[in-house]
N, CA, C and O of each residue as an XYZ file, in Angstrom:
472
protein
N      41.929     23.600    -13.762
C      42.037     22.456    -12.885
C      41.640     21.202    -13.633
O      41.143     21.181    -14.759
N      41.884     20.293    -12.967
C      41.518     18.628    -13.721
C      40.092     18.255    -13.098
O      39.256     18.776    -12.361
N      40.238     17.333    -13.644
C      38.503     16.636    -13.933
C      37.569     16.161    -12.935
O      38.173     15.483    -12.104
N      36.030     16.276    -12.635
C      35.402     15.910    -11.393
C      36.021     14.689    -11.005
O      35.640     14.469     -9.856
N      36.617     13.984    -11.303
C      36.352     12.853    -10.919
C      37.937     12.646     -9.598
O      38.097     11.988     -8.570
N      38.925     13.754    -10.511
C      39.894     14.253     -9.215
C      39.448     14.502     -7.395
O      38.325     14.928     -7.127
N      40.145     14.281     -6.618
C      39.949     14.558     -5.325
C      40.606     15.859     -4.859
O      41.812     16.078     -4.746
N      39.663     16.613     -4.630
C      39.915     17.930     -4.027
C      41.019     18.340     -3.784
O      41.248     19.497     -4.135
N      41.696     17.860     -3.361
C      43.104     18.112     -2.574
C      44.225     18.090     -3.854
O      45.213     18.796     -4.055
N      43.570     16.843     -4.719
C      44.465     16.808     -6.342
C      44.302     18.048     -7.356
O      45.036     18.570     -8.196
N      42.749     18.316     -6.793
C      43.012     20.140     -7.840
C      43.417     20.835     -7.153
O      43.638     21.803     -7.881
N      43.693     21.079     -6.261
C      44.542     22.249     -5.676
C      45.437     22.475     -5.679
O      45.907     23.603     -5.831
N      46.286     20.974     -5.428
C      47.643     21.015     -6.040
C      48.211     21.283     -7.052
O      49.269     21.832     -7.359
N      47.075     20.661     -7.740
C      47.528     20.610     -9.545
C      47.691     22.477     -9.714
O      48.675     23.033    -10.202
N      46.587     23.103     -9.229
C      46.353     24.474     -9.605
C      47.563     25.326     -8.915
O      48.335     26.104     -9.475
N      47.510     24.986     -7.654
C      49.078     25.661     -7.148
C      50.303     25.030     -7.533
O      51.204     25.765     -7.126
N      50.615     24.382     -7.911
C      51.836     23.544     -9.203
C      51.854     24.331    -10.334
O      52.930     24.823    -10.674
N      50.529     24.607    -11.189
C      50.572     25.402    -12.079
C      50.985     26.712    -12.106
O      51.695     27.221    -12.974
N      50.367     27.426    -10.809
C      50.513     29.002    -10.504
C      51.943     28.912    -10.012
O      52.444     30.035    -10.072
N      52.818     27.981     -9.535
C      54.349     27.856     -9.344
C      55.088     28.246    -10.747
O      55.776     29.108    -11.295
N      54.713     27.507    -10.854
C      55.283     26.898    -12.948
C      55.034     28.270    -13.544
O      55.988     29.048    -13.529
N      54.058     28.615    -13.988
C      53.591     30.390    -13.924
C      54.133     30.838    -13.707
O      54.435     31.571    -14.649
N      54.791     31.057    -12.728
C      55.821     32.166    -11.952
C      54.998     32.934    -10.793
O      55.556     33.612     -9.930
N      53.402     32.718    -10.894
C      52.803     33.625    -10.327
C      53.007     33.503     -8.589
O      52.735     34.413     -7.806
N      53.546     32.160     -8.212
C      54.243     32.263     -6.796
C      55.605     31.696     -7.686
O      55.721     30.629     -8.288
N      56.562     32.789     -7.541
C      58.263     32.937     -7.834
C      58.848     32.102     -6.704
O      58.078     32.159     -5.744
N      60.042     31.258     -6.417
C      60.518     30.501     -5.839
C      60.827     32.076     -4.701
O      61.113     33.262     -4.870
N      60.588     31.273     -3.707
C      61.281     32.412     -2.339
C      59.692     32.897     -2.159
O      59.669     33.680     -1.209
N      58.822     32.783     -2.526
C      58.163     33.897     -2.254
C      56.721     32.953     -1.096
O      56.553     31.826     -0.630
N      55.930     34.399     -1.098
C      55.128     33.319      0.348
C      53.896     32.668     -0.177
O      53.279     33.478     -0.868
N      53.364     31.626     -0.116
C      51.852     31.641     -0.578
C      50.737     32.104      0.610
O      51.115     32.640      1.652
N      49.256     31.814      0.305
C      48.269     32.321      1.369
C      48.532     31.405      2.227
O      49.322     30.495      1.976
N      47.866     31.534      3.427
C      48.008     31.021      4.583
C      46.941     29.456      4.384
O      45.961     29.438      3.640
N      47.295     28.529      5.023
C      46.182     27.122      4.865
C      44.336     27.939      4.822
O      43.463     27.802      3.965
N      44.320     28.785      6.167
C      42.917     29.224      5.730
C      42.550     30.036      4.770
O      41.383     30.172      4.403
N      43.468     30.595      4.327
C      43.224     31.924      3.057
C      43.170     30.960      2.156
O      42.064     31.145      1.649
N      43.689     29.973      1.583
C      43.924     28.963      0.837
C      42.457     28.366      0.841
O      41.774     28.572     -0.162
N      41.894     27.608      1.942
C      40.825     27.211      1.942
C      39.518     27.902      1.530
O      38.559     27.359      0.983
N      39.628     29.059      1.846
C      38.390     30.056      1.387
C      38.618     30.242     -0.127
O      37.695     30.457     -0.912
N      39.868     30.147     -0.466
C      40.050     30.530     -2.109
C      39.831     29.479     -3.006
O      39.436     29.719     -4.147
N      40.098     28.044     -2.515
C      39.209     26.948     -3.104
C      38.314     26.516     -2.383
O      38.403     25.299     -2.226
N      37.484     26.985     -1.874
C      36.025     26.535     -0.712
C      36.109     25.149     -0.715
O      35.436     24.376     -1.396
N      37.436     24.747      0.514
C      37.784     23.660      0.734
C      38.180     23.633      2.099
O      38.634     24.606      2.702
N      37.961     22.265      2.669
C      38.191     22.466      3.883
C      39.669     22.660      4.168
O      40.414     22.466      3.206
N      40.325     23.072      5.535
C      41.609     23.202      5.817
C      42.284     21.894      5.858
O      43.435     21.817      5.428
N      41.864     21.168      6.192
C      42.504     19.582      5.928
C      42.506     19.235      4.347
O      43.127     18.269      3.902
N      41.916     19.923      3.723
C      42.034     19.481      2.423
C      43.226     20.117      1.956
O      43.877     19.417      1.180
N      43.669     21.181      2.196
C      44.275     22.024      1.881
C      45.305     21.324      2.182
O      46.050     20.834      1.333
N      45.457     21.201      3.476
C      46.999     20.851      4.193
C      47.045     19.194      3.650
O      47.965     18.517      4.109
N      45.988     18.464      2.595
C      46.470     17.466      1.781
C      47.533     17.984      0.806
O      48.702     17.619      0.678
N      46.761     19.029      0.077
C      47.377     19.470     -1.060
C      48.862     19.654     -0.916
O      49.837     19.062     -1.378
N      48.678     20.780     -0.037
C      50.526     21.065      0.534
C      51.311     19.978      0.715
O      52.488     19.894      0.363
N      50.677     19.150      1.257
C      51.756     17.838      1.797
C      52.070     17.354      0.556
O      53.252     17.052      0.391
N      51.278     17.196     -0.400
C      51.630     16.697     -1.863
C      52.777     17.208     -2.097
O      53.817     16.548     -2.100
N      52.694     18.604     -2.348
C      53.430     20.007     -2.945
C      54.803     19.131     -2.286
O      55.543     18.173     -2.512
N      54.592     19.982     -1.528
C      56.175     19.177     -0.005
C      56.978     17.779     -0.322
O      58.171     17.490     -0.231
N      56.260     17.318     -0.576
C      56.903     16.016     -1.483
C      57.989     16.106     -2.306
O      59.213     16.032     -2.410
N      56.242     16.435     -3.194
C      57.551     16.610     -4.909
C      58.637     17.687     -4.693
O      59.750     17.600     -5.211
N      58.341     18.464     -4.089
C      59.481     19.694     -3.759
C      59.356     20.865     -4.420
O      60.311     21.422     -4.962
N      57.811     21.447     -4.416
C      57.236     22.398     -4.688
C      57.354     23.465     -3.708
O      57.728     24.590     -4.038
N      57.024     23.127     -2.415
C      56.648     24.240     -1.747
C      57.750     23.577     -0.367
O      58.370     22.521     -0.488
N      57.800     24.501      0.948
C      58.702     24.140      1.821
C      57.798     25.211      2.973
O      57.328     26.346      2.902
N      57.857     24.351      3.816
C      56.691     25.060      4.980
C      57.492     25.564      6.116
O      58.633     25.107      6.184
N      57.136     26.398      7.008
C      58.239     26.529      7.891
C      57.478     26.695      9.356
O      57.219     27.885      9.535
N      57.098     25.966     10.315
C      56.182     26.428     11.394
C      56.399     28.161     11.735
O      57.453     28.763     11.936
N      55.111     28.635     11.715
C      54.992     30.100     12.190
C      55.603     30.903     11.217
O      55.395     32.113     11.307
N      56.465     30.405     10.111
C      56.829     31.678      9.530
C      55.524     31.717      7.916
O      55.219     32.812      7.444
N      54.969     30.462      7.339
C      54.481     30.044      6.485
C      54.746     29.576      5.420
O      55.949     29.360      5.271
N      53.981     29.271      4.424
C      54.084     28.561      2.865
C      55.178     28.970      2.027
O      54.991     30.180      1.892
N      56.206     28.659      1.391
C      57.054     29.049      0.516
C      57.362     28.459     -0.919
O      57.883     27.350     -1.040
N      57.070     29.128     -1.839
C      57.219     27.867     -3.238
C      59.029     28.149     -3.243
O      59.884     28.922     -2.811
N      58.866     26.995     -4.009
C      60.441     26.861     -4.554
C      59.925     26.849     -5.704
O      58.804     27.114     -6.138
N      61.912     26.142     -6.627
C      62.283     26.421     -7.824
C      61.649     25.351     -8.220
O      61.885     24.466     -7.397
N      60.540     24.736     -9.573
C      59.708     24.146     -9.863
C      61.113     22.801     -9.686
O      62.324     22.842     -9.900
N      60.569     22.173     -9.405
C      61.587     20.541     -9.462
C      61.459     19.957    -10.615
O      60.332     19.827    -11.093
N      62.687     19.454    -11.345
C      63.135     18.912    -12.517
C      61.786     17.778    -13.161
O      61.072     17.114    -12.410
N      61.696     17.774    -14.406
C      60.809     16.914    -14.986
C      61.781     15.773    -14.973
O      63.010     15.792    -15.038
N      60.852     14.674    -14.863
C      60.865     13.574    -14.902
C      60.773     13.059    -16.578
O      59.650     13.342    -16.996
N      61.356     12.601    -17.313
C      60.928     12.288    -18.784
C      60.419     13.628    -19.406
O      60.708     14.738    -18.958
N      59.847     13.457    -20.191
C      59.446     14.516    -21.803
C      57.875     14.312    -20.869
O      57.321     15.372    -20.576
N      57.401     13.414    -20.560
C      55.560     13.615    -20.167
C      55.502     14.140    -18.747
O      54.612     14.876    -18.320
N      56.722     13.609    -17.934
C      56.914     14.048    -16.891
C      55.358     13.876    -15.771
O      54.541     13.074    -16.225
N      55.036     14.426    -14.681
C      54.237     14.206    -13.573
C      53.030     14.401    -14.230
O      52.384     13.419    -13.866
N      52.244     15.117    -15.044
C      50.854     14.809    -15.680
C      50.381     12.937    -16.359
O      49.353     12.261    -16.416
N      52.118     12.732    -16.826
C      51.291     11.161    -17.366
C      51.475     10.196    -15.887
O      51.417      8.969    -15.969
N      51.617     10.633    -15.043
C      51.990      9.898    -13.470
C      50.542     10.077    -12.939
O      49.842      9.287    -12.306
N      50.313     11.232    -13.338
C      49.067     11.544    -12.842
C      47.670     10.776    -13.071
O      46.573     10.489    -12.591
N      48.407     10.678    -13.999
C      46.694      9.819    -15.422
C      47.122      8.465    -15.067
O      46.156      7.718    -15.222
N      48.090      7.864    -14.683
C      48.190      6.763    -14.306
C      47.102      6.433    -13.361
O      46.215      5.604    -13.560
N      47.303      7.346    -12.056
C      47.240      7.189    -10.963
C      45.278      7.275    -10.705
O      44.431      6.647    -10.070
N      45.332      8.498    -11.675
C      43.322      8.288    -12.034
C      43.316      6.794    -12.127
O      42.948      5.999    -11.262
N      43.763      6.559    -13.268
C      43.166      5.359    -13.828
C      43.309      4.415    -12.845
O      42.408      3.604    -12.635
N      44.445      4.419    -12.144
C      44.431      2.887    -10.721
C      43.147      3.298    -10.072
O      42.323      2.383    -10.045
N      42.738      4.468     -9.522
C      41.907      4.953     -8.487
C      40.337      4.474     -9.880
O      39.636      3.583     -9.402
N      39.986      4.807    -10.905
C      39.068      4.494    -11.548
C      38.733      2.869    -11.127
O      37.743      2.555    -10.467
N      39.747      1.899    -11.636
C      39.852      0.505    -11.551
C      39.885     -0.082     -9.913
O      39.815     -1.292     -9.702
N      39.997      0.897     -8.815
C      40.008      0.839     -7.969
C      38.998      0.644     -7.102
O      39.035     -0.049     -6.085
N      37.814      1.461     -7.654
C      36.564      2.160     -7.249
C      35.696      0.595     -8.122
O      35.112     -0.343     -7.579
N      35.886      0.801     -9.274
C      34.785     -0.964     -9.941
C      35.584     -1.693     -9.244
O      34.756     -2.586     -9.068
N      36.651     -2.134     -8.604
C      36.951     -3.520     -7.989
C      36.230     -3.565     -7.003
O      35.549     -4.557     -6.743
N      36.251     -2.575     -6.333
C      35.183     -2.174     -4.853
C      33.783     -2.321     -5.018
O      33.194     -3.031     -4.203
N      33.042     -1.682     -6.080
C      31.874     -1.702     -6.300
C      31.753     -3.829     -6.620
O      30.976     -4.577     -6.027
N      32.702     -4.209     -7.610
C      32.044     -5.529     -8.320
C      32.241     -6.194     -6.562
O      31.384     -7.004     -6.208
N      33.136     -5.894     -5.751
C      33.262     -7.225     -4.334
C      32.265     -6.883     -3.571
O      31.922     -7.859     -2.903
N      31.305     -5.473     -3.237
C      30.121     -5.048     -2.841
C      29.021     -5.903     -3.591
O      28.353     -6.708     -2.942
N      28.836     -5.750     -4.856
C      28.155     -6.352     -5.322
C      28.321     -7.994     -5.305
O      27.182     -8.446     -5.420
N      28.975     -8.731     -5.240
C      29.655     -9.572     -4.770
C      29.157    -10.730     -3.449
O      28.766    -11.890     -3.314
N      29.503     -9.434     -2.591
C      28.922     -9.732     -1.006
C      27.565     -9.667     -1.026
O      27.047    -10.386     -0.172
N      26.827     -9.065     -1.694
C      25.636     -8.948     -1.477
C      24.771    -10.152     -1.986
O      23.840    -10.644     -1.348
N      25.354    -10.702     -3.653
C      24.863    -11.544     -4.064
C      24.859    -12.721     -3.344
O      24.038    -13.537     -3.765
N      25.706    -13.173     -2.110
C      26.043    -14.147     -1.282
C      25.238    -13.768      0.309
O      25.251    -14.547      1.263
N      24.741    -12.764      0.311
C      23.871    -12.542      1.114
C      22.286    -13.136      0.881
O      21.541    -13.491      1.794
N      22.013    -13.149     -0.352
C      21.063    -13.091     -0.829
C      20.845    -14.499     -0.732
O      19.702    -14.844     -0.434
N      21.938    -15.621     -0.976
C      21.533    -16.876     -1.252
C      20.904    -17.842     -0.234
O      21.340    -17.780      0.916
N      20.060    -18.611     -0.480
C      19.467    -19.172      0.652
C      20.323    -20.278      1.271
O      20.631    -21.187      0.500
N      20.788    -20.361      2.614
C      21.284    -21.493      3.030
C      20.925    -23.245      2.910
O      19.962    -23.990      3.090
N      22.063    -23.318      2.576
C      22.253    -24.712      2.262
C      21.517    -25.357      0.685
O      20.698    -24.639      0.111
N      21.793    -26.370      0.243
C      21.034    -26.252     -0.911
C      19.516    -27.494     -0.584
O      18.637    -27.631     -1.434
C-alpha cells in the first residue's frame, strides 16, 4: 500500500487496483462484500464504499445492488506513467493543501491576537 500520509479509502483502492492488475480478482469475478472488505482493512464501511466508488469510476470494479462487487478488465493506461503519476500529483495538491490551511489558521489567529485600533 502507499504512504501514511494517504487517506484510507486511497489505500484500499490502491491495494484492490493492485490485486485486480494481479489477476488475483480476474475480471467477472466477485470481490468480498463492503463488510468483509472492512474487517480485512479494519476500516470503516463508509470508507470502504469510498474506495469502491473510486474503483467505479476509473472502471475497475462494477457493483450491482443485491447481487455484489465485480472487478473488470483493468482499464487502459493512460500514458507510459499512467494513474500512479496522477496520483502523486494529487498527494502533492492535498500536501500544499493542508500548509495553505494551516498558514490562513495561523493567519487568523495572528489577527486575533492584535490589539484594537492603534
Amino acid at each position: 500500500m502507499s504512504g501514511p500520509s494517504m487517506p484510507k479509502y486511497r489505500q484500499i483502492a490502491a491495494d484492490l487496483r493492485a490485486r485486480i492488475e494481479r489477476g488475483e480478482y480476474p475480471p467477472g469475478s466477485r470481490l468480498p462484500t463492503r463488510p468483509e472488505l472492512a474487517e480485512m482493512y479494519d476500516a470503516a464501511v463508509g470508507t470502504v464504499a469510498q474506495a469502491l466508488s473510486e474503483l467505479r469510476t476509473e472502471g475497475w470494479i462494477e457493483t450491482a445492488q443485491g447481487a455484489g462487487i465485480f472487478a473488470l478488465s483493468p482499464p487502459p493506461r493512460r500514458g507510459p506513467s499512467g494513474y500512479r503519476e496522477l496520483e502523486a500529483r494529487v498527494e502533492s495538491l492535498e500536501r500544499w493543501r493542508q500548509r495553505l490551511d494551516q498558514f490562513a489558521r495561523t493567519a487568523r489567529e495572528g489577527r486575533a491576537d492584535e490589539p484594537d485600533g492603534g
